[in-house]
N, C-alpha and C positions, 0 to 999 in steps of 0.2 A: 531260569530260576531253579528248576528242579537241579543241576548239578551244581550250583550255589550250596542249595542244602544240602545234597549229601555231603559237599566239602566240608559245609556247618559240622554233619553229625561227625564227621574224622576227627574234624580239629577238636571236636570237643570228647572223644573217647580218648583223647592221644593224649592229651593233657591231663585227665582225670590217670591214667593208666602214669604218667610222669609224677606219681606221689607213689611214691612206694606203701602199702600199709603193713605197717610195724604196731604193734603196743607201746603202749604211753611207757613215758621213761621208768623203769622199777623205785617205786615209791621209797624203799627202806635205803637202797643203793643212793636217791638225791636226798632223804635226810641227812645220810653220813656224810656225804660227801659235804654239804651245808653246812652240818655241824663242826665239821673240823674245821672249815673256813671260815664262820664265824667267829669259833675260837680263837683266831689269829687275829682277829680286827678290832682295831681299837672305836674307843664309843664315836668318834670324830670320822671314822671311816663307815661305820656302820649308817652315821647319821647322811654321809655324805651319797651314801648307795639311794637316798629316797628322793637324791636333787636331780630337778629332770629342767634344766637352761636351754633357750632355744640357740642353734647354732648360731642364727641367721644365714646357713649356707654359706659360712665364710670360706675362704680361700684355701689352698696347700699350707701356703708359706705362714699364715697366721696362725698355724697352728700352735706352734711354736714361739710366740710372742705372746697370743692371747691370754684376758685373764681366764679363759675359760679352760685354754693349755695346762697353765697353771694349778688348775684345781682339778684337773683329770689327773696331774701327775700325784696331788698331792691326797688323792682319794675321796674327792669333793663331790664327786658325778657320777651318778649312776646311770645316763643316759644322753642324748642328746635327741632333738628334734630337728626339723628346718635343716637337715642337712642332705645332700645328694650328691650321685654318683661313686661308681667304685675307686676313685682315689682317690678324694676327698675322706670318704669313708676309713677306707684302708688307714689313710694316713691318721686319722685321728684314733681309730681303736690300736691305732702299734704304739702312741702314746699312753693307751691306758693300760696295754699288757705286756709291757715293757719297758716302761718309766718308772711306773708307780708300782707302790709295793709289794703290793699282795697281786698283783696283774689281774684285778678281775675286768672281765669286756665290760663294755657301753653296750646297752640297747639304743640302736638307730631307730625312731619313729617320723613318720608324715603322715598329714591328712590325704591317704588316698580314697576318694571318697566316691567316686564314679568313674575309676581308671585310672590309669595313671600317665601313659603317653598317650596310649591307645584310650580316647576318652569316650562311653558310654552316655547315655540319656542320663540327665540327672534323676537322683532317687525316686521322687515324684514322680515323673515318666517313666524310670523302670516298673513301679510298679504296677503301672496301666496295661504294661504286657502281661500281666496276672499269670505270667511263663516263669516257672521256679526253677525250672532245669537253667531258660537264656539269665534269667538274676545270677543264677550260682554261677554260671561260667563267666558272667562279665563280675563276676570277684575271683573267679580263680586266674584270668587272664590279667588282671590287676596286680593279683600277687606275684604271680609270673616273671611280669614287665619289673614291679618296685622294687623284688627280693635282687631281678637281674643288675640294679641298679643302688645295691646296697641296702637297703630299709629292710627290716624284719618285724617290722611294727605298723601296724595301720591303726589313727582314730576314726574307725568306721565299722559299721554300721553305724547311722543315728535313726533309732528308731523309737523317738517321739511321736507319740500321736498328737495331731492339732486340727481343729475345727478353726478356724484361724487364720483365713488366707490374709490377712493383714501383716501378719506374723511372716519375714521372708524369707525362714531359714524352713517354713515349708515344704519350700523346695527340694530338701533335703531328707527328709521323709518319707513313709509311704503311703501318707493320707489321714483318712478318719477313723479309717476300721481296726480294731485292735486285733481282730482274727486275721485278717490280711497282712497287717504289721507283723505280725508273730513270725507267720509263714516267711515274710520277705526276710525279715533276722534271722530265721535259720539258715536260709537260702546263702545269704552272705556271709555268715559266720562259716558255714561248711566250705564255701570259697575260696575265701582264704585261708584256710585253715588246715585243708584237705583231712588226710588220715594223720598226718605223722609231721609234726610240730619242726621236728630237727632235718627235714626236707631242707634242703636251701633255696626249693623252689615257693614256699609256703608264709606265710606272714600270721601274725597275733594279730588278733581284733580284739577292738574295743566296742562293746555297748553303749552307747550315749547317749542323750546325757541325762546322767540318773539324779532326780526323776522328776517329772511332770511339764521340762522344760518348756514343751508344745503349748502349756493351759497359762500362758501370761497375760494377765490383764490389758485389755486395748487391745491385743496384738503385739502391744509394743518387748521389741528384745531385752535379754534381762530382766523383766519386770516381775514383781510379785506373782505368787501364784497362790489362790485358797482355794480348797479341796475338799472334800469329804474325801475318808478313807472307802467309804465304799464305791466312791466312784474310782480312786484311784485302782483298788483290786479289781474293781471288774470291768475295767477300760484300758486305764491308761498304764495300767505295772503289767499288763500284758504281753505287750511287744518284747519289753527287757528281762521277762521273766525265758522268754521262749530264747531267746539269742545268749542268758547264761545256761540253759539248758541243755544248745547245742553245744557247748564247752567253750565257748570263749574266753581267750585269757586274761582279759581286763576287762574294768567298768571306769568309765570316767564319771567324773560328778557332775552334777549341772550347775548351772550359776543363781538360780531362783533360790527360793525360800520355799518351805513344807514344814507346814505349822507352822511358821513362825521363825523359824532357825534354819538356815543357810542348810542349803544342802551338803556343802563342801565339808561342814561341823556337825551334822546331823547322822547322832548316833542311832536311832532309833530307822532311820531308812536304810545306813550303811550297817550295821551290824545286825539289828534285830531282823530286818526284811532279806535283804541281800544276804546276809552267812547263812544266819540261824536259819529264817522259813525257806531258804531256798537252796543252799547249801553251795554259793557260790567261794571258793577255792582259790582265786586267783588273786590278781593284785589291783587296787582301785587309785586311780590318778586321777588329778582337780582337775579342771579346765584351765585356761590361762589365767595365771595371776588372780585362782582360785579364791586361795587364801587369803592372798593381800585386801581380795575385795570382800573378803568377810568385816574388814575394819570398816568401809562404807555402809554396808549394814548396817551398822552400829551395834555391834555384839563383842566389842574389846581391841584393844590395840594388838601390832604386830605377832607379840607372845601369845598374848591371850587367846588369840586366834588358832595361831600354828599349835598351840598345848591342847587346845578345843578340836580341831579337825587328825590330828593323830591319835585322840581318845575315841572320836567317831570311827575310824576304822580305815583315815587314810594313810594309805602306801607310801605314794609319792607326789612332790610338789613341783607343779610342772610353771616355773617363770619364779615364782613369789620369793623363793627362798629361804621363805619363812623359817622351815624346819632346819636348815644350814647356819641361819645366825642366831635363832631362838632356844632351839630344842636344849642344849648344854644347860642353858639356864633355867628354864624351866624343871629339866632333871636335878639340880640343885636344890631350889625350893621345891621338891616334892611335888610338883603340881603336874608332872609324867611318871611316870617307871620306865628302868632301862624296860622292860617285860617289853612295856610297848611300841616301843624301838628297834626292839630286837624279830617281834613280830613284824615288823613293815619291812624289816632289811630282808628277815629270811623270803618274804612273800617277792621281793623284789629279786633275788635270786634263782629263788626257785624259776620265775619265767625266764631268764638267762640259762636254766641249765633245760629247760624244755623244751628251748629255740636251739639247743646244743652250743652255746656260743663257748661253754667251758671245754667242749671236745675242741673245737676248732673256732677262734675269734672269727678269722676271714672268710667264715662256710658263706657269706653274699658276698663276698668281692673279690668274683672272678668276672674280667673283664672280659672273655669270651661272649662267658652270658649275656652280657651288656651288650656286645656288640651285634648278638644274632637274634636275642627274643624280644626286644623290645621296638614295637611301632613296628610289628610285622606285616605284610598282603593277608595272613590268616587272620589275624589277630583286629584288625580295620575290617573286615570281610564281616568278622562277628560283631563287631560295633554297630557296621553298616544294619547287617539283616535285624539284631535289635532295639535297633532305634526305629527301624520302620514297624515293628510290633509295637512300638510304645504310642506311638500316635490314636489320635482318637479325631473320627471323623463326627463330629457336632452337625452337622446338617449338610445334605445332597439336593437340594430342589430340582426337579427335573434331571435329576442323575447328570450334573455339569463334571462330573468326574465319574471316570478316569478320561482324563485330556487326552486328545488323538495326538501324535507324537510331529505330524506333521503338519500342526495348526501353529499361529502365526498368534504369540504372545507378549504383552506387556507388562511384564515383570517390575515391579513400581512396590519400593517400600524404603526405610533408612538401614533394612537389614536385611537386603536383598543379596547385595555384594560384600558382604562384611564377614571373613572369615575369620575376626577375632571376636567374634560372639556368638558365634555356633555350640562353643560347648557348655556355656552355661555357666552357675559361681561354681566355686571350689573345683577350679582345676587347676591344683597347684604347680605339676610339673606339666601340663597341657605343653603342646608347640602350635600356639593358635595359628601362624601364619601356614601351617600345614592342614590345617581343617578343611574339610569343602563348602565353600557357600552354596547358595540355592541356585546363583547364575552357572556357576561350576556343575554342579548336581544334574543341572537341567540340559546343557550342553552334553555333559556325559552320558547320560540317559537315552536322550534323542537325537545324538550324532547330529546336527542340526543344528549348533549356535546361531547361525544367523538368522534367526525363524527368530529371534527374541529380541524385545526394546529395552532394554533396560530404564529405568527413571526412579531418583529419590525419592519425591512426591514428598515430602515431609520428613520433619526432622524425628525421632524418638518422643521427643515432649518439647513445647515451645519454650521452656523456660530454661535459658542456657547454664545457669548457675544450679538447677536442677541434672541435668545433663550432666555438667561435669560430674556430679555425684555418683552419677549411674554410668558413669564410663573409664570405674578404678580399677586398677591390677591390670593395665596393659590390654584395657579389654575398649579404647576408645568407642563410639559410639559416629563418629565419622562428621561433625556439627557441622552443617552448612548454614553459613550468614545470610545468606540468600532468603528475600521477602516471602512467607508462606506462600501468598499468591501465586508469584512466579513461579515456586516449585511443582505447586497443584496445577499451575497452567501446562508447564512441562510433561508430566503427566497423563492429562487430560489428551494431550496432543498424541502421546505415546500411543494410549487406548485407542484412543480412535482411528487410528489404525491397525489397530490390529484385531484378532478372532475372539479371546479371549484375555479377562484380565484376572494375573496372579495378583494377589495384594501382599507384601510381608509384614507384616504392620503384630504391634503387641510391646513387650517388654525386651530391653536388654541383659547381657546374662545375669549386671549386677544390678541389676532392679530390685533381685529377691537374693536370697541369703542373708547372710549373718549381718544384724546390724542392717537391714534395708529393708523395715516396717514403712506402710503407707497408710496412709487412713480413707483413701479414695481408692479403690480395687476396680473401676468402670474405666474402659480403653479412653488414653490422652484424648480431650477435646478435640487437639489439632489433627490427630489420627484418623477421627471418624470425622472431619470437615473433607479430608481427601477423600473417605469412601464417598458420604455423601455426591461430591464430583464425579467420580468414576462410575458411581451411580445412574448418574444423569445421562452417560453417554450409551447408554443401550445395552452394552456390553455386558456378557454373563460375567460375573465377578466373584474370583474363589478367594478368599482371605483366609490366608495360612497366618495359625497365629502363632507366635512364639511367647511361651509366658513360662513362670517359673511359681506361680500359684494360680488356684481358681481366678478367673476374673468377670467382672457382675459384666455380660454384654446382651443385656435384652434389646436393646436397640438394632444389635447386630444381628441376633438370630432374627429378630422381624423384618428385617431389611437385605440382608446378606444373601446369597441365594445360596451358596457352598462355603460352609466353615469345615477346617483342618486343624485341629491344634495338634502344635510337636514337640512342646514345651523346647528345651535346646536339647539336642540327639547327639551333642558327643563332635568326635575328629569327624566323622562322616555325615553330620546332616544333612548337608544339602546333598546330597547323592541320596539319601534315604526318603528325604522330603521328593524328590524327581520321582523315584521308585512307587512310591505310593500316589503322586498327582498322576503318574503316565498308566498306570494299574498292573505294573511288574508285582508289584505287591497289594493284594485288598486289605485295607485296614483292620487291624479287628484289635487295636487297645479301648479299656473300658475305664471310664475315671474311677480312680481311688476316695477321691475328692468334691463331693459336692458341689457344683457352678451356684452361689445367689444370685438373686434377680438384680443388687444391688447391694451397697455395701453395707444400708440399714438392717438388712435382714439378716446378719451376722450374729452370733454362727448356727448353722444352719447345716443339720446332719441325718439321714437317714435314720439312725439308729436312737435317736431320741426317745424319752419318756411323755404317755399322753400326761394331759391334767385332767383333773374334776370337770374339766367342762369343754372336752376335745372338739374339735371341728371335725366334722364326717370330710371324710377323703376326700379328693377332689372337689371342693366347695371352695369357694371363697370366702365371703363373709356373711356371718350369722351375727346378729348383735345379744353379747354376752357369752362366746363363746371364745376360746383364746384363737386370737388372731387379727392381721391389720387390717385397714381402714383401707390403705392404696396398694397392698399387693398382696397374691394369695402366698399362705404360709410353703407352699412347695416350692422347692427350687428351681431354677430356671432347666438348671440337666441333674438328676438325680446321681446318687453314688451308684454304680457299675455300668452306666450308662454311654454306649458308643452305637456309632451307625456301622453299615462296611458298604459296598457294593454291590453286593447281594441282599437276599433277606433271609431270616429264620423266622421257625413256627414251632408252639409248642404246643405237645398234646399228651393224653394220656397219663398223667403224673397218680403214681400205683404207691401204695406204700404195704409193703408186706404184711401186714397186720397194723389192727387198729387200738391194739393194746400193749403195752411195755411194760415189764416188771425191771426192778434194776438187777442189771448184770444179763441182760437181755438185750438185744438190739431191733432195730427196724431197719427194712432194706426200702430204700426211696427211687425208684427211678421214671423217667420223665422219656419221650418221646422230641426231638429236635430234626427237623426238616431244613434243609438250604433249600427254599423254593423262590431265589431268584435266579439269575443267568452268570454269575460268577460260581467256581471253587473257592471257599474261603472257611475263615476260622469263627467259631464263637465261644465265648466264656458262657457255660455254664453256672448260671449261681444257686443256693442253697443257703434260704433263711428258716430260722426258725421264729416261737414267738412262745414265750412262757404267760398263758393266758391269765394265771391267777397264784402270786405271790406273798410270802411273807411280807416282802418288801416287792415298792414297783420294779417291774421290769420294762425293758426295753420294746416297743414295738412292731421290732425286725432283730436280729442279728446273726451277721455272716457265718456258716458255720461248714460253710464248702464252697468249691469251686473246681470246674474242669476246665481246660482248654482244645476245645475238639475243635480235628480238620473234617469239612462237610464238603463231597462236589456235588457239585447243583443239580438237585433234584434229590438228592440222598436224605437217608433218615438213618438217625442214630440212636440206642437206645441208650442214655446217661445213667447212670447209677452210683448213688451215695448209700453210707450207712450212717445210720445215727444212734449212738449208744450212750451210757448214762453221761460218759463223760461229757458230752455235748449241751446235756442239759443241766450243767451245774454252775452254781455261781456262788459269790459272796455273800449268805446274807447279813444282815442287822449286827451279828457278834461276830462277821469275819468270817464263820465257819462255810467250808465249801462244800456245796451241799446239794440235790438235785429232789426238787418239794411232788411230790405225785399230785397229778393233775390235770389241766388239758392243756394240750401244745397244740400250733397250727403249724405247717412247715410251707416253705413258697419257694415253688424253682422257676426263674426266667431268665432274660437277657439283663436287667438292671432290678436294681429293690423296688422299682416302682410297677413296670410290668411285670406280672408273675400269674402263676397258678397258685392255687391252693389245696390245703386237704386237713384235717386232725385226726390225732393222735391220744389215747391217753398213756400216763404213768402211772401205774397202780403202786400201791405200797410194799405186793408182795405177790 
């Protein structure tokens, strides 16, 4: 493993080193150049630069036939989506800069959203590696692979905060924490982004989706969102504020409501928050069929809408059309100005001339590229090593792991052998059949396939018309007809012969994303009828879970003797999941995400506000105190919370002084021991706690983190600083502010074990 990683650290200097750093394009140079081209465009051409049609990855030859041909020649499209490869590519932008008048290029977009050939841990998971360097580099190897393959445009980062595991685009996020969210948006947006835009190695990001998507009623997708503004600034606008601060060149809208009025039409979040308080620059595009579905709202028909969402501050219309058959008309009756037309064309150029596509249309469709950086041995190499950082081990009883490599295993689950659900949702250009499963992983790992039994044991969920839901996009789920019993009996038989039992058991990759809300978050009945069995037969039993949000499994942890979650790891899972079960690698991912005990106790977040009548810490139930009847208010595994193979100790937590004036700092540092029998990693955390406020504050929040390597028996000394900025928030009129006073600070392994110490903030 050690020349693994230093391979790691090459690949990833040699890459970062493959962005050349240049300064951003000369500002007055892309006015002019703008402005002369503008001048040339009729109001039909201008209106047609903000239509963003999805290709659907149509063919060569339909180029040329399509109605989509047609309105590329006739200056209708300012971009396309859903398209891939460099001749497909190629072919379509020589129809816009060649055909059509004025030859301005197409911007190519896709959702690469956790890689793109070479697929990474979904968002969720990446962010459990709390590793900023492995997040940046699985977007810069993204960019890499997508730019080699034509796209110069990523919708990604989405960096919604959600308490909300019900909610299945979770998955896609980086949890609860809005300071953790922040960091991972930078992390990604520097990714792909690199230093210098006009790279052809480098891709646009997008921010998404603005804003508050994550806070939908129910859980359920799409749904309403109601809000206090001060929760929204000093939570949830968080994330999206840090990921336009890294420069990213878009913002997409979200699909909910804020106050009241559609995000997609809401000028007070796209103009007032987004330009004005923040100063973002670039260009903002709807979600799908944004606009269209502002009519559902019920806030006006087609025009109304499309005249509503281009006075808020959007760009471009990505499906709806809106602005291509409406906008004319509405500039007729006054109810636009060209002004504001003329603002969304230039903003839509502008990122055309910042990707350099005006130097050169083809700067991504060179087929070379194509053929040597994409789904390369380095590039799976770094998949592999972080997907196995992203894992979080939930429980070791009797230290059943790390498995000996030459013990005699019964490998038994519906996603054991199934390399089309390794990577998890949104892997749009994914080649699932090339992923490695866990039978795969595990053979590779211990030279020794035949040490392994393999056994389905159960289907993903016993309800097959369910099933078919959760096995869309080519990602089957593998349905066997075969009576539960029989399958459990199969099984059972497997186990007992053998040393140990692996369990795969959990969710499929489409269980969660976009559109695959549940309202039972607790592992399938029929899932835990097979532990139960396997149970029975004596056998130590480690159940690797695979899941794409928190899931309530108290039964598991009372029962289970070794839990693994891996959420899904990408092309390389199952080699990563082998790597961590055999102990090539000690785990050290830490959830982003709070586990409930169940799915009543929703949602259910570390960083919450007490009430008038708090319950003292570890208690259960007091009567007249807030809290339940049948379970205690803490969660089953708290936010930053992971086991490894070793152990850590903390001690000595110093704080440089006991007093702070602003524009002063305090220096924090903690003592950390590896005092068990592995080398391995721990996340360092660093809360704070603002004891006495104009408005309540929070009872914890994140406001650091380390990732340190410890060999056993070693001690480290951690050190944070904390400065005014740290202690500042939104109060009551918005203003950002930091109140003098007493602060407690808490460094551990998760929010729930810590040290303590305070601090005050004097006024001067």
């Amino acid at each position: 493993m050690k020349r693994n990683s230093i391979l790691f650290a090459v690949i990833l200097m040699a890459s970062f080193l493959s962005v050349s750093a240049q300064p951003l394009p000369d500002q007055v140079k892309m006015n002019k150049f703008i402005s002369e081209l503008m001048a040339k465009m009729t109001l039909d051409e201008k209106i047609g630069q903000l239509n963003l049609p999805s290709a659907g990855d149509f063919t060569t030859g339909q180029t040329s036939s399509s109605d989509i041909g047609r309105k590329i020649r006739e200056g209708k499209v300012g971009g396309l989506f859903n398209i891939r490869s460099v001749e497909r590519i190629r072919n379509v932008q020589k129809v816009a800069v060649e055909e059509s008048r004025l030859k301005i290029p197409l911007i190519f977009g896709m959702d690469v959203i956790h890689g793109y050939k070479s697929v990474f841990p979904i968002p969720l998971g990446l962010s459990c590696s709390w590793d900023m360097d492995l997040i940046e580099q699985s977007a810069r190897i993204a960019a890499i692979e997508a730019s080699a393959d034509g796209i110069c445009w990523t919708f990604s980062p989405m960096v919604d905060l959600s308490r909300d595991p019900r909610w299945g685009r979770v998955a896609e996020g980086s949890g609860e924490d809005p300071f953790l969210g922040g960091e991972v948006a930078k992390a990604m947006v520097r990714g792909y982004q690199g230093t210098d835009l006009t790279a052809n190695n480098t891709i646009m990001a997008t921010v998404k989706h603005f804003a508050l998507y994550g806070a939908g009623e129910a859980g359920r997708d799409y749904n309403t969102v109601d809000m206090s503004r001060q929760r929204m600034y000093n939570e949830y606008f968080l994330p999206y504020k840090a990921g336009v601060d890294a420069g990213a060149g878009s913002v997409m809208a979200a699909f909910n409501e804020v106050d009241g009025i559609p995000a997609t039409g809401n000028k007070w979040l796209m103009q007032n928050v987004l330009r004005d308080q923040w100063g973002f620059n670039g260009f903002i595009v709807t979600d799908y069929t944004g606009i269209y579905e502002m009519t559902a709202h019920g806030v006006g028909d087609l025009q109304t809408v499309s005249a509503m969402a281009l006075k808020a501050g959007m760009d471009m219309d990505m499906v709806s059309e809106g602005f291509l058959l409406t906008l004319q008309k509405s500039l007729s009756e006054g109810k636009i100005s060209e002004g504001q037309i003329n603002t969304a064309c230039r903003r839509i150029l502008e990122a055309k001339y910042k990707l350099g596509l005006f130097d050169d249309p083809y700067r991504y469709c060179d087929s070379k590229r194509a053929e040597t950086e994409i789904y390369t041995d380095a590039n799976r190499m770094a998949a592999r090593k972080t997907a196995s950082e992203s894992f979080v081990l939930l429980k070791n009883e009797g230290n059943i792991l790390p498995l000996r490599k030459d013990a005699k295993i019964a490998l038994i689950g519906p996603l054991a052998d199934n390399r089309l659900n390794m990577c998890g949702t949104w892997t749009v250009a994914g080649d699932f059949e090339k992923a490695i499963s866990v039978l795969d992983g595990i053979g590779m790992v211990t030279g020794k396939p035949e040490l392994v039994t393999l056994a389905r044991g159960i289907n993903v969920v016993a309800d097959s018309v369910l099933e078919s839901r959760i096995g869309m996009f080519g990602k089957p789920t593998g349905w066997d007809s075969r009576p539960a019993e029989i399958m459990i009996a199969e099984a059972v038989k497997a186990a007992e012969k053998s040393e140990v039992v692996v369990a795969i058991l959990g969710e499929a990759s489409e269980s969660s994303g976009e559109c695959s809300s549940i309202t039972n978050i607790e592992l399938p009945a029929n899932q835990r009828e097979l532990l139960k069995a396997l149970l029975k037969t004596g056998k130590p039993v480690v159940m690797v879970l695979f899941t794409g949000r928190p899931l309530a499994i108290t039964w598991e942890q009372e029962n289970v003797p070794a839990i693994l979650n891996v959420w899904f790891g990408g092309s390389e899972a199952g080699a990563a999941v082998a790597d961590v079960l055999f102990g090539d690698v000690v785990p050290s991912g830490k959830l982003t995400a709070s586990f409930p005990r169940n799915t009543g106790q929703i949602p259910v977040f570390y960083n919450h506000k007490n009430t008038g009548r708090p319950l003292p810490e570890g208690q259960w139930f007091t009567k007249f105190l807030t809290n339940y009847l049948d379970v205690p208010n803490e969660p089953l595994y708290p936010f930053g919370y992971g086991l490894s193979y070793t152990s850590f100790s903390y001690s000595d937590l110093t704080l440089s002084k006991r007093t702070m004036k602003p524009g002063e700092s305090i220096d924090v540092s903690v003592k950390v021991t590896n005092t068990g029998n592995y080398d391995g990693k721990e996340v360092v955390q660093l809360y704070i706690r603002d004891m006495v406020g104009t408005t309540t504050r929070p009872v914890k929040e994140l406001k650091g983190f380390q990732k340190v390597f410890l060999k056993k028996g070693e001690t480290k000394e951690v050190k944070f600083t904390i400065d005014i900025e740290d202690l500042k928030f939104y109060n009551y009129d918005l203003d950002f502010v930091a109140e003098p006073g007493d602060f407690k600070v808490f460094t551990g392994g998760n929010s729930r074990d810590v040290l303590e110490a305070e601090f005050v903030l004097t006024e001067s």
